[in-house]
C-alpha positions in Angstrom: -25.7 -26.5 -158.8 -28.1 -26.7 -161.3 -30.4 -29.3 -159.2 -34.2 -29.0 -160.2 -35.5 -29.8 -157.2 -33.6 -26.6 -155.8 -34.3 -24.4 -158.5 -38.0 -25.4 -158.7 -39.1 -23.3 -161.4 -36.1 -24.0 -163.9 -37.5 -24.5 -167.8 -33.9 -24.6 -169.6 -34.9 -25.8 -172.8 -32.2 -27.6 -175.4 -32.6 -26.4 -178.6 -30.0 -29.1 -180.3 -32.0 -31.9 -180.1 -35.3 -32.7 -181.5 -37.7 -31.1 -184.0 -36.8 -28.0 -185.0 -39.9 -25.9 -185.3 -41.5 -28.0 -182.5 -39.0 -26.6 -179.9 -38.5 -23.2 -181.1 -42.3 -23.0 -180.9 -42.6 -24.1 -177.1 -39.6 -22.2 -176.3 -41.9 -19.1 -177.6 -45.1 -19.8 -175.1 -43.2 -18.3 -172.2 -42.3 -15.5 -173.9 -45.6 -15.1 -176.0 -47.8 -14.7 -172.6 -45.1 -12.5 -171.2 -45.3 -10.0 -174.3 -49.4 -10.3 -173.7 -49.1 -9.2 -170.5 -47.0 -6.2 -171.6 -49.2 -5.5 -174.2 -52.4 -5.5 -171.6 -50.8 -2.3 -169.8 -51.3 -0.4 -173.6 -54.4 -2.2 -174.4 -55.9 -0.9 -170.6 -54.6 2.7 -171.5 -56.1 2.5 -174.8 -59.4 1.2 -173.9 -60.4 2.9 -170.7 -59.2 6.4 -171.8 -60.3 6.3 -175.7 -64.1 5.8 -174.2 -63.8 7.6 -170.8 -61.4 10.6 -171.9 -61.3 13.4 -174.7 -59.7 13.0 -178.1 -57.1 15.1 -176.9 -56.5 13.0 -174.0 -56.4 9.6 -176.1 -53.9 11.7 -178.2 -51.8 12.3 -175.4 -51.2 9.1 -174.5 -50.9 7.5 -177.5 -48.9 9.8 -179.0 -46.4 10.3 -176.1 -45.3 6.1 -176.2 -42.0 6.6 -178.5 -40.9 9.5 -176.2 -40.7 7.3 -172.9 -39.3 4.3 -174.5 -36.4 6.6 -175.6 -35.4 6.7 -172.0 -37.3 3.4 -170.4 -36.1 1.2 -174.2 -32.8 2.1 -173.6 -32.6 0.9 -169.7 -34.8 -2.1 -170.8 -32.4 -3.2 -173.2 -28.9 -2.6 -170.9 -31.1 -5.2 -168.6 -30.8 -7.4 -171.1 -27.1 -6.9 -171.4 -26.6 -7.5 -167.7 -28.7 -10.9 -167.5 -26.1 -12.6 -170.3 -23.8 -11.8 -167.9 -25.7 -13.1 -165.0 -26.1 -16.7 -168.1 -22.7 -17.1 -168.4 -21.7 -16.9 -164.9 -24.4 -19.7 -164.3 -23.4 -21.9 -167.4 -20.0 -21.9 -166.0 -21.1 -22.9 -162.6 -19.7 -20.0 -161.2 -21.5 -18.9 -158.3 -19.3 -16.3 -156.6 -19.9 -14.1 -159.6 -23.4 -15.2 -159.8 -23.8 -13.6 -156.7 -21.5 -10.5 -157.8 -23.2 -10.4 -161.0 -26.9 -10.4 -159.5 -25.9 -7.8 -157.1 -24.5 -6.0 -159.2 -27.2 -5.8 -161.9 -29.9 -4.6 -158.9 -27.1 -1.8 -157.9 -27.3 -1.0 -161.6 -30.7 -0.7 -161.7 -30.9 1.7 -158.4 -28.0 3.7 -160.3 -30.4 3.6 -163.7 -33.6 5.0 -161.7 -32.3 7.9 -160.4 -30.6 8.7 -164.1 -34.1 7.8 -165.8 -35.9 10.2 -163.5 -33.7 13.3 -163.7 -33.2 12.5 -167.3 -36.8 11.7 -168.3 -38.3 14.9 -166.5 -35.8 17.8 -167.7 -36.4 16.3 -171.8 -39.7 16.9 -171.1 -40.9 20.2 -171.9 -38.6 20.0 -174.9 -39.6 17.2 -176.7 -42.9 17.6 -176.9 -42.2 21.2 -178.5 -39.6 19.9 -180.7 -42.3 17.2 -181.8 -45.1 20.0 -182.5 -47.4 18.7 -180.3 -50.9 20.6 -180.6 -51.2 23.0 -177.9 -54.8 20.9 -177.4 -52.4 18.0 -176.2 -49.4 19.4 -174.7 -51.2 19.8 -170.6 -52.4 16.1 -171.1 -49.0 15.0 -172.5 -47.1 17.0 -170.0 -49.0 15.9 -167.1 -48.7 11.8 -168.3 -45.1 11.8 -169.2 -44.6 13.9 -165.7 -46.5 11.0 -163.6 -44.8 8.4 -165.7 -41.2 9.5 -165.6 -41.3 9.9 -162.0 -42.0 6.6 -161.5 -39.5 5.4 -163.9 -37.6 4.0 -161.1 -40.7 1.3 -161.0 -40.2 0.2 -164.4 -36.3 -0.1 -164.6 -36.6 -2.2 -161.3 -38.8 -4.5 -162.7 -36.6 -5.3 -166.1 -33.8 -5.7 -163.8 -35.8 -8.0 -162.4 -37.1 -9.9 -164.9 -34.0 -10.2 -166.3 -32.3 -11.9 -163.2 -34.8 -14.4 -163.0 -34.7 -15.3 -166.2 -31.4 -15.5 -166.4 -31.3 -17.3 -163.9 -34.1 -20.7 -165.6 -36.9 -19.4 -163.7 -39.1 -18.2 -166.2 -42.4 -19.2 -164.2 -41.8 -16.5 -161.8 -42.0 -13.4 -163.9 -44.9 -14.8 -165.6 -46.7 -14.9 -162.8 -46.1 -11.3 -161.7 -46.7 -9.7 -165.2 -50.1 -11.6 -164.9 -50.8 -9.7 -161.5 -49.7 -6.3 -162.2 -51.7 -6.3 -165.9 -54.7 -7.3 -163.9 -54.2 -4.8 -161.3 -53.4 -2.2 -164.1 -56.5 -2.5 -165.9 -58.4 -2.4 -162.3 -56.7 0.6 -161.4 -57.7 2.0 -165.2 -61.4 1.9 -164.7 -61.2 2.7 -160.9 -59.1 6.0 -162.0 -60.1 7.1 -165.3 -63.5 5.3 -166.0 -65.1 5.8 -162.6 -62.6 8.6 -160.8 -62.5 10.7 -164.4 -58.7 11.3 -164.0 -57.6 10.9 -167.4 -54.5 10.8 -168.1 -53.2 11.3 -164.8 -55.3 8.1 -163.4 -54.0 6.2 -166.4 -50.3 6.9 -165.8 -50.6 6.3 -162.0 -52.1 2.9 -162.5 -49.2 2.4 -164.7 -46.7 2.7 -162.0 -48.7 1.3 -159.2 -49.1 -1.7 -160.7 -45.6 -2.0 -162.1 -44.7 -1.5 -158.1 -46.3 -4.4 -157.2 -44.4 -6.0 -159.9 -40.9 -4.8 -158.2 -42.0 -5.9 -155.0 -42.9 -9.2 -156.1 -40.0 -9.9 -157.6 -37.9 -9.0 -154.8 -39.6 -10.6 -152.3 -39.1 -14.1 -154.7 -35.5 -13.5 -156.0 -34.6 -12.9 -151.9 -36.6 -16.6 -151.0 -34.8 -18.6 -153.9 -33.3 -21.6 -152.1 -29.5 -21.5 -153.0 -27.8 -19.3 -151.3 -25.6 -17.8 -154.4 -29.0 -17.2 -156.2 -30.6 -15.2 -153.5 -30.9 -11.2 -153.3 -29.4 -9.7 -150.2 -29.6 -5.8 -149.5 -26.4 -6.2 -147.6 -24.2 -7.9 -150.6 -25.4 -4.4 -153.0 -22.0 -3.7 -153.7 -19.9 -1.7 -156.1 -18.0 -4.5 -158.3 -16.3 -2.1 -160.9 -15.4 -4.8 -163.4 -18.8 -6.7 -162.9 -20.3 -3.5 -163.3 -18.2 -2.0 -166.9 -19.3 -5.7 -167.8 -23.0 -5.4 -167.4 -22.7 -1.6 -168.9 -20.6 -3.3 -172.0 -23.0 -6.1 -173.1 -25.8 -3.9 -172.3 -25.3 -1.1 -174.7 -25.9 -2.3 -177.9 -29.3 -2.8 -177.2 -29.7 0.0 -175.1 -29.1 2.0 -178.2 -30.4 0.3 -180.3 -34.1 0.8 -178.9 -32.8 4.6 -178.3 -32.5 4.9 -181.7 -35.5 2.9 -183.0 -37.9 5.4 -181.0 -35.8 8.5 -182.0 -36.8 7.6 -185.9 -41.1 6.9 -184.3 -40.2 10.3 -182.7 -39.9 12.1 -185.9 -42.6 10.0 -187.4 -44.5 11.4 -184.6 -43.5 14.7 -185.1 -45.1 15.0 -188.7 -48.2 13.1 -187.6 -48.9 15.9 -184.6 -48.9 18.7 -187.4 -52.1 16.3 -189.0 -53.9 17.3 -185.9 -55.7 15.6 -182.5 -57.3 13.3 -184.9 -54.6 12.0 -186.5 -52.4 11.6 -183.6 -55.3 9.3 -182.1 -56.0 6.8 -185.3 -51.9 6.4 -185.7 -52.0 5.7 -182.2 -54.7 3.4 -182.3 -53.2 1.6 -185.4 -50.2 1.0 -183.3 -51.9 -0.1 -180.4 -53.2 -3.1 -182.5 -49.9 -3.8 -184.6 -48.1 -4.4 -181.4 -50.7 -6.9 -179.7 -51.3 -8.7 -183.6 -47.6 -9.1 -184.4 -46.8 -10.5 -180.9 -45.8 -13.7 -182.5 -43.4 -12.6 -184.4 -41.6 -10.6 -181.3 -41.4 -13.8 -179.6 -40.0 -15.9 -182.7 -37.7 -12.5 -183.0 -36.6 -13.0 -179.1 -36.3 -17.3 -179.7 -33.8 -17.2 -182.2 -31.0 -16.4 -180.6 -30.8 -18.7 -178.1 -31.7 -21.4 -180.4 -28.7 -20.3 -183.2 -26.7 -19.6 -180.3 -27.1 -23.4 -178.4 -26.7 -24.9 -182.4 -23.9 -23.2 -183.2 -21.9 -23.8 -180.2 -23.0 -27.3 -180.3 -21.3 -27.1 -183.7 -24.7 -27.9 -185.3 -23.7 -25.7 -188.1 -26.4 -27.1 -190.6 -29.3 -27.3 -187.8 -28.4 -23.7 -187.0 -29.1 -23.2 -191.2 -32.5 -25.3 -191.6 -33.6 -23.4 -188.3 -32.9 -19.8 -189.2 -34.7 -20.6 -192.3 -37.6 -22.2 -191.2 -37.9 -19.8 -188.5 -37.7 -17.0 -191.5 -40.5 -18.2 -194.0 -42.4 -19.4 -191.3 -42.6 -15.6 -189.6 -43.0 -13.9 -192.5 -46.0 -16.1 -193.9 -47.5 -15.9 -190.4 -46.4 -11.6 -190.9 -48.6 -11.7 -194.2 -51.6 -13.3 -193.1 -51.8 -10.7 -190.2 -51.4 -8.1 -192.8 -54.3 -9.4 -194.9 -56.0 -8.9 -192.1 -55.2 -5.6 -191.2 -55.7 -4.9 -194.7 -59.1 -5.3 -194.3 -60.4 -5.4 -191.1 -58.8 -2.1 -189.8 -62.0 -0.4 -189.8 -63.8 -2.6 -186.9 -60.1 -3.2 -184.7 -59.6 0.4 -184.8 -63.3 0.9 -183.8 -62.5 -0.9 -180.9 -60.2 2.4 -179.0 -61.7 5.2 -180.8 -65.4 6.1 -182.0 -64.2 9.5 -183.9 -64.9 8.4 -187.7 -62.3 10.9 -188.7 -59.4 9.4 -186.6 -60.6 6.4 -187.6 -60.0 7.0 -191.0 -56.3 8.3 -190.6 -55.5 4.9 -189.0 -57.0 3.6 -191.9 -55.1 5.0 -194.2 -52.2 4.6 -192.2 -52.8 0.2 -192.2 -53.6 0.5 -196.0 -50.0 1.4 -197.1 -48.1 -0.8 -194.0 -50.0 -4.4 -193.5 -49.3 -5.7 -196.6 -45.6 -5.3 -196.2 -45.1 -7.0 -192.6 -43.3 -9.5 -194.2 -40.4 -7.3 -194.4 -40.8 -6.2 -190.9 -40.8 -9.8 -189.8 -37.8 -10.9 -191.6 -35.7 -7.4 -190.5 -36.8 -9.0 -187.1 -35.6 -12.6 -187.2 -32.8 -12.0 -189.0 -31.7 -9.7 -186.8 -32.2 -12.1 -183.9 -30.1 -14.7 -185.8 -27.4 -12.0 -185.7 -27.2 -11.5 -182.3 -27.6 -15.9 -181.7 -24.1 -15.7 -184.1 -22.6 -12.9 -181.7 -22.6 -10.9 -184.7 -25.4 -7.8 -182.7 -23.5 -4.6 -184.1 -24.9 -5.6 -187.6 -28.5 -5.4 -186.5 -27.1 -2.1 -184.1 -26.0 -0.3 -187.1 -28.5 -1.0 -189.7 -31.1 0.2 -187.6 -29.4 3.0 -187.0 -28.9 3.5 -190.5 -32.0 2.9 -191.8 -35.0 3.0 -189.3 -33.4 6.5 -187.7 -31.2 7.9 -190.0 -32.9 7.6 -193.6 -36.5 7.4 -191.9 -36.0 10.8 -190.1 -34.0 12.0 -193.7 -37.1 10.6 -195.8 -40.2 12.3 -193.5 -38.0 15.5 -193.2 -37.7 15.7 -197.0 -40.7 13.9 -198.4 -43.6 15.5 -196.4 -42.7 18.7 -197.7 -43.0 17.6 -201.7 -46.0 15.3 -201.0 -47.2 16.7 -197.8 -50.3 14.4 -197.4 -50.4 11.7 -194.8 -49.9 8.4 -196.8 -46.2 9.8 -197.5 -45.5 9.3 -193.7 -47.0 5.3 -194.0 -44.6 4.9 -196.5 -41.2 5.4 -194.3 -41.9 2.4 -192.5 -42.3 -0.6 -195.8 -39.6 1.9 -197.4 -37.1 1.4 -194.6 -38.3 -2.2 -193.3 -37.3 -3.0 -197.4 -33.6 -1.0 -196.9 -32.9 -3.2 -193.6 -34.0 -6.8 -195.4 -31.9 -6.2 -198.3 -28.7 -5.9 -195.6 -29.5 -8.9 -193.5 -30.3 -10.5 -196.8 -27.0 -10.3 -198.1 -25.5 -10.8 -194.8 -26.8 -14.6 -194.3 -26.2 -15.4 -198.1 -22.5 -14.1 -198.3 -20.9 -14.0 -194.7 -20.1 -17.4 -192.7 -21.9 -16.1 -190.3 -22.6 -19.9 -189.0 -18.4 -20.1 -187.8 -18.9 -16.9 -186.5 -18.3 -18.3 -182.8 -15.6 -20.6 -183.8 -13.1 -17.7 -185.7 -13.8 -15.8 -182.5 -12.0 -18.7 -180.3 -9.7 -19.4 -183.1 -8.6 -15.5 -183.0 -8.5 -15.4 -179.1 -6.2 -18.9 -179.8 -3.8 -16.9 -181.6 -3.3 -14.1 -179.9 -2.6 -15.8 -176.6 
């Protein structure tokens, strides 16, 4: 079944043998150049509008990111949920409900479209009120998140995607395709905005056009894989209503947990639209370069739990240890130096999407009070992803919750009124990031969480 020379592009990797760091760290290459080709279709938007388009415009788009990835995060992450089960099937060499559970995922994701689309256009209007977007950005904002939710349907598709393949050891694949569609995203950028002047709207349609190619891509190699089990067919989409409440199950913990991530950067956002046009575009800026700079740390945050997972059911209890930990000190060194960095080089990077000195300054100020405390951000991060490699997810669930929606949006809501300056909005984020460490802190020191897997059989043992 699991034949290389049928499954061509298979790059299993065992994590429980081997140098530690060594492995993690080529385990991370696939998943490092996938994240840069994500981050490409931002970088593109940025670039092309921040010198062809108006502030407002710039402010739009930039502004407008945790609003979508309220509705496309939480899709993203239930994809996630359904390629574990599409794993497990394929560990157990079960390949009826391979096929059931690949079939069902893509039904899932037809089922998710149409939801993300109704969904995404009637919240709207709303949102963008109940954020106190300027009036000077609302038409752009409107007209982006218009284009972009009506081709939600794109993006779903093409996590769905993704995440069969994967799931699936062929990780060569959807490398290849992101690679494509970023190229043929920022193409379609100057083409739209820089020579067409569409703005906004050119912007978001080269979005979904390219993520379209993506989709068909995929499709067109998850229907020509060689074994017959692994192969898409239009004709097997079938309701499976326990594959399905499967897939739904071990997707929504992640689901919500991005949901809730963006509704606390909602709120954030919120306060930074009643700064103004200029300080909507040097937040968004700032965050434009945090997410491409901290890429390696995403990936070691992604890594981890396969590699605790593979340990620990290997009964590698002390391996799992030494690897967590190395994995730990290691990101949030690596976290530091990029914050040095930041720390002082924000001027030039943010120089790079905007030219407006004063929206400059406001992501400035904005990288003064946060670089210096990406450590904490990158241990929340990995120690979360050590959480969900022990099967132990609803901790990392519920903290964020907790802290990075609950307390964030309590803090901003409170704060800004006694200080109302814009430094007290920086200060949420190394305020919460430090709440969230002290939790998975004291979760890894006190809890066994390395027999976590074991006292789950054992428990299963005794009730049967």
């Amino acid at each position: 079944m699991h034949n290389k020379s049928k499954h061509l592009f298979n790059t299993v990797i065992d994590l429980t043998e081997g140098p530690i760091l060594k492995g993690i760290s080529i385990f991370c290459i696939p998943l490092l150049l996938g994240q840069i080709m994500q981050q490409l279709y931002n970088l593109a938007d940025a670039y092309v509008i921040g010198h062809f388009a108006s502030i407002s415009e710039f402010a739009a788009v930039s502004s407008t990111g945790s609003l979508s990835f309220f509705v496309i995060g939480f899709f993203a992450g239930m994809s996630v949920g359904g390629g574990v089960i599409i794993s497990k099937y394929f560990g157990a060499k079960d390949e009826k409900n391979v096929e059931r559970a690949i079939h069902t995922n893509f039904l899932f994701g037809i089922i998710a479209s149409v939801a993300g689309t109704i969904v995404g256009e009637l919240i709207i209007s709303w949102l963008l009120r109940l954020m106190d977007t300027p009036d000077t950005v609302i038409p752009y904002s409107t007209l982006y998140l218009q284009i972009i939710f009506g081709g939600i349907s794109m993006n779903v598709m093409y996590n769905i995607c993704m995440a069969i393949m994967r799931a699936l050891g062929d990780s060569v694949s959807p490398l290849i395709f992101l690679g494509v569609s970023s190229i043929l995203n920022i193409g379609l950028d100057f083409l739209f905005v820089g020579l067409f002047g569409m703005g906004v709207a050119g912007a978001a349609a080269a979005t979904v056009l390219s993520q379209a190619v993506s989709v068909v891509l995929c499709i067109l190699r998850m229907t020509a894989y060689k074994d017959d089990y692994m192969k898409l067919r239009f004709k097997s989409i079938k309701w499976h209503g326990s594959m399905m409440k499967e897939v739904v199950l071990q997707g929504i913990p992640t689901g919500i947990q991005n949901s809730v991530i963006s509704i606390g950067n909602m709120t954030i956002q919120k306060n930074v639209n009643d700064f103004g046009d200029a300080a909507m575009a040097g937040m968004g800026a700032y965050h434009k370069i945090e997410g491409f700079v901290f890429l390696p740390i995403n990936c070691l945050s992604m890594a981890l739990p396969t590699f605790v997972s593979q340990n620990l059911g290997a009964r590698k209890y002390d391996r799992a240890k030494r690897g967590a930990t190395g994995s730990l000190i290691l990101g949030m060194a690596f976290s530091e130096l990029i914050g040095f960095v930041m720390f002082w080089g924000s001027h030039p990077l943010l120089k790079f999407f905007i030219s407006d000195e004063t929206s400059i300054e406001y992501g400035m100020i904005h990288a003064r009070v946060t670089s210096l405390f990406f450590l904490l951000l990158a241990f929340s991060h990995c120690a979360a992803g050590v959480m969900r490699g022990c099967g132990k997810s609803v901790v990392p669930m519920v903290t964020m919750l907790a802290f990075w929606c609950i307390f964030r949006v309590t803090y901003v809501t409170v704060a800004i009124r006694l200080f109302p300056v814009f430094q007290t909005i920086s200060w949420a984020y190394p305020i919460t990031w430090s709440l969230s460490s002290i939790v998975f802190i004291l979760f890894l020191l006190f809890s066994d969480w390395t027999h976590s897997f074991e006292k789950s059989e054992n428990k299963i043992g005794s009730k049967a």
